[in-house]
N, C-alpha and C positions, 0 to 999 in steps of 0.2 A: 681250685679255690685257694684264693691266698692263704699263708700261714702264718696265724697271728705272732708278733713278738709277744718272745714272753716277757712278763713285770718284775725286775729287781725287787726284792723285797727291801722293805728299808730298815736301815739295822742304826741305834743310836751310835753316837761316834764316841766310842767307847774305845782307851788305846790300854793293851795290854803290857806285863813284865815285856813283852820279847819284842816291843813297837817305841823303837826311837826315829828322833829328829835327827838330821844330818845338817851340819853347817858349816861353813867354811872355819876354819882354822884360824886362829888370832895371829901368828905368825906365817911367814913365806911359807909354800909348800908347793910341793909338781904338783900336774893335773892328777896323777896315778894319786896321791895321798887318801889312804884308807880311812875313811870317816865314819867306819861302821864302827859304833863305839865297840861291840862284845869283841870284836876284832882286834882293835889297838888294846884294850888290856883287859882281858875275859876273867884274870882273876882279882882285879881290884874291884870292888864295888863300890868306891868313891868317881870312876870315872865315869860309872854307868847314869843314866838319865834317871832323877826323881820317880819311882815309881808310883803313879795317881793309885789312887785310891777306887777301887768297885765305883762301877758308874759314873765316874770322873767323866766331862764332857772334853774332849781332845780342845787345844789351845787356837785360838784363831791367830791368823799372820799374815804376811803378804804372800804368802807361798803359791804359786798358780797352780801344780803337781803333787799329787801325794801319790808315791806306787808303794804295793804291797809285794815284797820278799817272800817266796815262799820256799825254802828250802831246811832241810833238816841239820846240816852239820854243826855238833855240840859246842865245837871247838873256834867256830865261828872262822872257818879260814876262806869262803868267799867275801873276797873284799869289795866293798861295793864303793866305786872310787867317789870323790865331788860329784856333784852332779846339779846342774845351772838349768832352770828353762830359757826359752827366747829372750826372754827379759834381762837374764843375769841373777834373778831370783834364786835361793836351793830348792831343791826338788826334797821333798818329807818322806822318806823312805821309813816305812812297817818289815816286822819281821817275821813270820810265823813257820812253827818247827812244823807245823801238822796241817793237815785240809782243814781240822775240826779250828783250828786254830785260825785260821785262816778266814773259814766263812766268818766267824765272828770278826773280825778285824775288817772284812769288808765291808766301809760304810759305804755311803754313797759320796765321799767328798773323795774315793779311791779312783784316777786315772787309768792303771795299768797294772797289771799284774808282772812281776817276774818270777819265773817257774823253772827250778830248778828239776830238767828231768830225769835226774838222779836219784828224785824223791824217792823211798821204797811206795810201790801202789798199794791204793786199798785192798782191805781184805773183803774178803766176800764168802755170804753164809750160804753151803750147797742146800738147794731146795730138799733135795732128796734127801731121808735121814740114814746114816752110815747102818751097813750093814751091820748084824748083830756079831758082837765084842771085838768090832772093827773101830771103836773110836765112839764120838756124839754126834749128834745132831748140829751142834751148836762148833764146832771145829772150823776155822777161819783156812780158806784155801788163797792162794794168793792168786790173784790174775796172771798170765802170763801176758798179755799185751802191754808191750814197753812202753806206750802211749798213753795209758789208763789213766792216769796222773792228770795229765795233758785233760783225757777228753772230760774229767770230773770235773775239772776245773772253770772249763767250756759250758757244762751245761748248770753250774753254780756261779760264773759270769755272765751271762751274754752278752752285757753291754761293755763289757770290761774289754781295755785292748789285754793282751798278753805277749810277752816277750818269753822264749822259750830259754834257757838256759842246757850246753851241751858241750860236750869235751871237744876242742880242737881236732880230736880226728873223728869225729861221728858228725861229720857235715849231711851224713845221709838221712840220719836221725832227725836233726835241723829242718833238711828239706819236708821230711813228711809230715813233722809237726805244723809246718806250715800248710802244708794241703790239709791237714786235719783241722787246722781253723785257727791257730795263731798267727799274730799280725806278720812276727817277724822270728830270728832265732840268729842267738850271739855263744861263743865259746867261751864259758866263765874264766879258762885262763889265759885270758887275752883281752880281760874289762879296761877300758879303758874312761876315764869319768866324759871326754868330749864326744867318742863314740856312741857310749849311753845314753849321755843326755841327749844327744839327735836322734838315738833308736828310739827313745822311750817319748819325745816328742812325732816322730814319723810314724810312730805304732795307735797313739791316742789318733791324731787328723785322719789316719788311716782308716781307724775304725771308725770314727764320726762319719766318715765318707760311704765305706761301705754299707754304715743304719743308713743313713741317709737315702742311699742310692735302693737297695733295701724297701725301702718305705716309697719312694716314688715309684716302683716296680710293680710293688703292690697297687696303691692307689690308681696307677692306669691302670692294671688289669681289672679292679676293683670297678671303673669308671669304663670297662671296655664291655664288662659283661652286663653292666647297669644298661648301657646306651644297646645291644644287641635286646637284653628284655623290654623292654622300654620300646622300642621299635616292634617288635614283637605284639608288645600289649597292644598296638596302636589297631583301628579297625583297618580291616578290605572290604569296602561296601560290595556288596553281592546283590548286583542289577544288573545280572544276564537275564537277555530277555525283554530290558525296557528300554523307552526310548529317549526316556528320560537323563540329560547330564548331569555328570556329581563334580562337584570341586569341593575342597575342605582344607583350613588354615590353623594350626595349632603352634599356640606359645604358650611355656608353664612361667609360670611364676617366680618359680625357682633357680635360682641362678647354675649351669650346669647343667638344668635336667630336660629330658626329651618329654616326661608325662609328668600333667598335675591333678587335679580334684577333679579339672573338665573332662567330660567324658563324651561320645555321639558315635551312632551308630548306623547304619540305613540296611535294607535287606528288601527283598521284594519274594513275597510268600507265592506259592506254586497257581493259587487263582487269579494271579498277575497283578496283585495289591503291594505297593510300594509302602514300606513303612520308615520312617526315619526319625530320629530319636535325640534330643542334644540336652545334658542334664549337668550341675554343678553341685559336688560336693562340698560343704563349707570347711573353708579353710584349703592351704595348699600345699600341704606339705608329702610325704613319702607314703604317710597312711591314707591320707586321703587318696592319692594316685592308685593305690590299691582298692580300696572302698569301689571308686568311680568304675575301675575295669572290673571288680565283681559284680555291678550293677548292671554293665557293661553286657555282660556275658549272660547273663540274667534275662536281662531284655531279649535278649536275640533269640533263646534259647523256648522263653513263652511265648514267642511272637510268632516262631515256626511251629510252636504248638496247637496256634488256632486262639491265644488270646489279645485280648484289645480294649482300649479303655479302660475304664473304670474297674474290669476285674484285672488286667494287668499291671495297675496301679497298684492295687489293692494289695497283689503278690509282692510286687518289688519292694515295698514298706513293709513287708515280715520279712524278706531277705536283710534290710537293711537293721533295722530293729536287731535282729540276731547275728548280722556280721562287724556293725558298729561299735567301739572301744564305749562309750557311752551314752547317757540319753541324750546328751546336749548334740549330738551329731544327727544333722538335716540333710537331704538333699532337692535340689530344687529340680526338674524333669518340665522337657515339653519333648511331647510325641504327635506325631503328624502321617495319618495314613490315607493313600491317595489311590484313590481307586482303579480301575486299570486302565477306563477309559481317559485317566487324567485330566478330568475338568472336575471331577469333586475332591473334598478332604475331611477325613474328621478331624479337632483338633482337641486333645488333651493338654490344659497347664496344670503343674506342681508347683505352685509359688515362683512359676520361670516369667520371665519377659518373655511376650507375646511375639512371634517370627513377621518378618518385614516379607511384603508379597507386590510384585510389581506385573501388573497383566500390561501384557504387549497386544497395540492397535491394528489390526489388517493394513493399514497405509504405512507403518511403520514408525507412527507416533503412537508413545506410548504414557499412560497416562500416569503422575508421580507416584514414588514409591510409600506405601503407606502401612500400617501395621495391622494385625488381623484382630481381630473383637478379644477382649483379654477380662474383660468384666465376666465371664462365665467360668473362672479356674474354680481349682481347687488349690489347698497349703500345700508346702512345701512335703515331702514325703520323711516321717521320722517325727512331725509335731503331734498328728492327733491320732489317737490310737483307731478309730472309726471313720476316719474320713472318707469321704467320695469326691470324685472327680469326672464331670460330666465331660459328657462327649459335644463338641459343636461343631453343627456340617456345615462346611465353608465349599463357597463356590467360587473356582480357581480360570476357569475360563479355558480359551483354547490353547494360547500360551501365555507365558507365565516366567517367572522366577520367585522363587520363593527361600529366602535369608533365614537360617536363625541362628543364635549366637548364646552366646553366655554373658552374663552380667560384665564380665572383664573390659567389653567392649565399649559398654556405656557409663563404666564407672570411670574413669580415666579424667586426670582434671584438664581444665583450659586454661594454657599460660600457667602462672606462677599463684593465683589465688587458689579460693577453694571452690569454684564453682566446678559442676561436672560435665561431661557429654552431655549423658541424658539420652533416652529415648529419641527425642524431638530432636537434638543435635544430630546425633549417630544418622536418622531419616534423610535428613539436611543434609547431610554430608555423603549421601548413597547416592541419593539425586543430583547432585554435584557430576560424581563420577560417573553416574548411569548417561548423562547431558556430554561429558567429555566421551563416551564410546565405551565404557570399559565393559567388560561382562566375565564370566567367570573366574576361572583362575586370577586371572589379570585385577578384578575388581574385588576379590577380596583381599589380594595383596597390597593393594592401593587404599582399602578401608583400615587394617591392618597397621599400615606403615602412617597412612594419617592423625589415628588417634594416638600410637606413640608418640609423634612427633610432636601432638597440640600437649601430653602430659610432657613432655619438655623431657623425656627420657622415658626407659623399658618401665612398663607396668608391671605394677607388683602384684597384681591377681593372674590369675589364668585367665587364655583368651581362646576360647574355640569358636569357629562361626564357618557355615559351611551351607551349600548353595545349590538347589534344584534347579534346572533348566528344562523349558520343555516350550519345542517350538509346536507352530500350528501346521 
């Protein structure tokens, strides 16, 4: 499971005694020229910056960088040379003797940290309390890890780049601070202000890069395990046994995603009764997708129970009631159980559009496809707390095809007004396809690609619609 970034906390930009500005110098000077003011004259207090007042908000400028300084020496002898962004801008260098010091000076207009790892490390309170007249409880131990500095600093940044700071011969100290998680690592006696300023602009893009990179790492995995569930949810019709063919076409709504509200189902119970099931949750979003596949699993699960109809109705509306975020959440359901000798049906609706059925003629003309009697439903499941929903036996013939779909497929506009499919469109437009040869798989991805096409681009509901076959 991915690992959330954690959230900077946001700190008012508040600049302490020990946080100056750096600016270039009135007259000529080298690159080297030390602009850390407590540096050039530590004991004049005319040269030092204005010290604001508590709660003072820091000065805005054209400045693009501002790093925070963190190291301890009183005497002020790291000198921290000019220092220019891309622009030619100065760069606002903060100062802080302490962590404590430190996190407060860390606002969020803060670029980069420089880390001085010479800092002495936190101290740390032993859990255990000292043995009796061996000392307190409260006795500060020091860490011995030379890095501690480093990694405190790491996990009271994270978004912050850091530049390590380390003596010309501890390049090896350098290197592991960099595997420990800073961007880069410079020998404070050897700053040079053009070196810096490239380090401390290559340490910030740096780090941008690795959140970045970071974050899309995340999101695919995040989108890799979505699409594996998701696939997952989706059904395996279970019609061993029949002779019946299944084809089925699912598009979500959702831009990216594999499942939406639409939900269906098909299973064929042990005394060779085919049942199939296609239902729409309102709305299309990530909860709904979940609602649909609990209803989903729900159906299947009373269906190999031995229930049907009106009492299996009846169940999946107390499922839905008690697994729904609220009352305003419906779902609409048609169920179609087909008996084994496959010329009958019974037909259940929940506020669904009524399934499209085309019986095929012995000479091989077949007569138009048309929909099934939809005047005997019931609501949608989740409106009436008592509702019933009858049963109606349809007679399906010797063969047959039999469509049903989700609203997504009939809601879809034509052209650029607002007129819609429709029922009576969607018919018109099967007959079309059924005239040109198409049949299964082929012919719902031909109804599928049609109606997209006449909404002039991808529908914004969910679309499931899926197709019984059964020759004579």
């Amino acid at each position: 499971m991915p690992v959330p970034v954690p959230r900077q906390r946001a700190i008012p930009a508040v600049e302490s005694g020990q946080a100056h500005a750096v600016s270039a110098p009135s007259g000529p000077s080298g690159e080297g020229a030390a602009l850390n003011a407590s540096a050039q004259a530590p004991a004049d207090k005319s040269t030092h910056p204005a010290r604001p007042a508590a709660g003072a908000v820091a000065p805005t400028g054209p400045t693009n960088l501002t790093v925070l300084l963190i190291e301890d020496d009183p005497a002020g002898s790291l000198n921290v040379p000019e220092l220019l962004d891309s622009a030619g801008k100065p760069i606002r260098v903060r100062t802080a003797r302490n962590l404590t010091e430190a996190q407060r000076l860390l606002t969020d207009d803060v670029n980069c940290i420089l880390l001085d790892l010479a800092l002495p490390a936190p101290a740390r309170v032993p859990e255990a309390p000292a043995p009796s007249g061996g000392g307190t409880a409260t006795e500060t131990v020091t860490d011995i890890d030379e890095l501690s500095v480093l990694k405190h600093v790491l996990e009271l940044a994270p978004r912050h780049a850091v530049l390590a700071l380390t003596d010309s011969g501890d390049a090896e100290r350098g290197t592991e601070a960099v595997r420990v998680g800073a961007q880069d690592y410079l020998f404070r006696d050897e700053l040079d202000g053009r070196l810096l300023s490239r380090a401390i602009r290559y340490a910030v893009e740096r780090k941008r890069s690795d959140t970045a990179e970071r974050r899309l790492t995340e999101s695919r995995l995040r989108a890799q395990e979505n699409a594996r569930l998701e696939r997952g949810l989706l059904p395996t019709p279970l019609l061993e046994g029949s002779s019946l063919r299944f084809a089925a076409r699912y598009r979500p709504g959702r831009s990216r995603a594999l499942l939406g509200g639409d939900f269906y189902d098909t299973v064929r119970t042990p005394d060779g009764t085919v049942h199939v099931m296609i239902g729409d949750v309102c709305g299309h979003g990530p909860d709904e997708a979940a609602l649909g596949v609990e209803l989903r699993i729900a159906w299947r699960a009373l269906t190999f129970a031995g229930l049907c109809g009106d009492e299996l109705l009846s169940t999946l509306q107390r499922v839905l009631e008690h697994e729904r975020e609220n009352d305003e959440i419906f779902a609409t359901l048609c169920t179609v159980d087909i008996a084994p000798d496959g010329r009958r049906a019974g037909l259940c609706l929940a506020g669904h559009p009524s399934p499209l059925i085309v019986r095929h003629g012995r000479d091989g003309v077949s007569p138009p496809a048309e929909l099934l009697p939809y005047d005997n439903g019931g609501p949608a499941l989740g409106l009436l707390p008592n509702a019933r929903w009858p049963r109606t036996q349809i007679e399906l013939g010797a063969a047959w095809s039999l469509m049903l779909y989700t609203d997504g497929l009939i809601e879809g506009r034509i052209g650029e007004g607002k007129e819609r499919l429709g029922q009576d469109g969607m018919v018109a437009m099967v007959r079309r396809q059924l005239a040109a040869g198409l049949r299964g798989e082929a012919l719902l991805r031909a109804a599928v690609n049609e109606v997209r096409d006449l909404n002039g681009g991808e529908l914004t509901d969910d679309v499931a619609v899926l197709l019984l076959d059964r020759e004579a």
